[in-house]
N, C-alpha and C positions, 0 to 999 in steps of 0.2 A: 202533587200536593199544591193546595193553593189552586191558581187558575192557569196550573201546567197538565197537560195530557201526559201521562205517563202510558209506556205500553212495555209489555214484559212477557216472557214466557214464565208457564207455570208448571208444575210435573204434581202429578196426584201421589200421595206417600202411603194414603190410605183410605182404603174406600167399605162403608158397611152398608149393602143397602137398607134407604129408609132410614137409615140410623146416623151416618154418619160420613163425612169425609175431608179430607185433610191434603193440604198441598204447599209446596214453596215457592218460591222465585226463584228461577233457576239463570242460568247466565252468566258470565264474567263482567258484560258490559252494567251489571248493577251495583249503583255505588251502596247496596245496604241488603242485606239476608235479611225474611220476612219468612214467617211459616202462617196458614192462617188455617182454621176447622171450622166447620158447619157441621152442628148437631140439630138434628130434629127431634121432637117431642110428639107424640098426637096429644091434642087436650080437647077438652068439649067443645071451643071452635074451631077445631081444623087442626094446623100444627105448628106448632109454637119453635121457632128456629133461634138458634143461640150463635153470634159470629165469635171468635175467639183468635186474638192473635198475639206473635212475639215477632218482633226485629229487632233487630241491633247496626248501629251507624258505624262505621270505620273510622271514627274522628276520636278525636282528644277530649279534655277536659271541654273545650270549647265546641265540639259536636254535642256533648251530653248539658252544655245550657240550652245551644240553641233546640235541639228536639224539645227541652223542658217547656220551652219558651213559644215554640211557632209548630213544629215539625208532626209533635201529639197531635196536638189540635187539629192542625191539615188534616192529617190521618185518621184522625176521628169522623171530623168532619164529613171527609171523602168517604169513610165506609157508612155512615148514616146516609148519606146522599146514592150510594149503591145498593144498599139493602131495598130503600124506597123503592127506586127503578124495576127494581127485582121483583118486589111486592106488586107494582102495579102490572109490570107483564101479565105475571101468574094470575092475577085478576082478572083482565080479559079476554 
């Protein structure tokens, strides 16, 4: 988050091909459980991909300001900035 590398393992929960797939963060060393899915669509350009996610922070009253406050946003951030990357691979 922010302008930290993060690195994690992940474990797939479920997979459809073409259609779908879904995975966690797996590990003890992670301070936060994350589930995230990739749906694909075909539409008349190509395929229209959907990111979808849930986590939840180990903190108190004062873990659920700060995600309100900074931690979303990182997060948002950081997966519009991976989706890109994604996108422009598969491009070329």
């Amino acid at each position: 988050m922010g302008k930290k590398k993060s690195e994690f393992d992940e474990e797939a929960i479920e997979f459809v091909p073409n259609k779908k797939v879904t995975w966690r963060i797996i590990g003890a060393k992670q301070p936060f459980k994350m589930t995230s899915a990739w749906i694909f669509e075909p539409n008349a350009n190509g395929t229209k991909l959907t990111n979808s996610g849930e986590y939840s922070l180990p903190y108190s009253v004062l873990g659920v300001l700060l995600d309100k406050v900074m931690i979303h946003k990182d997060l948002e951030k950081g997966l519009i900035k991976f989706q890109e990357n994604i996108k422009k691979a598969l491009e070329t």
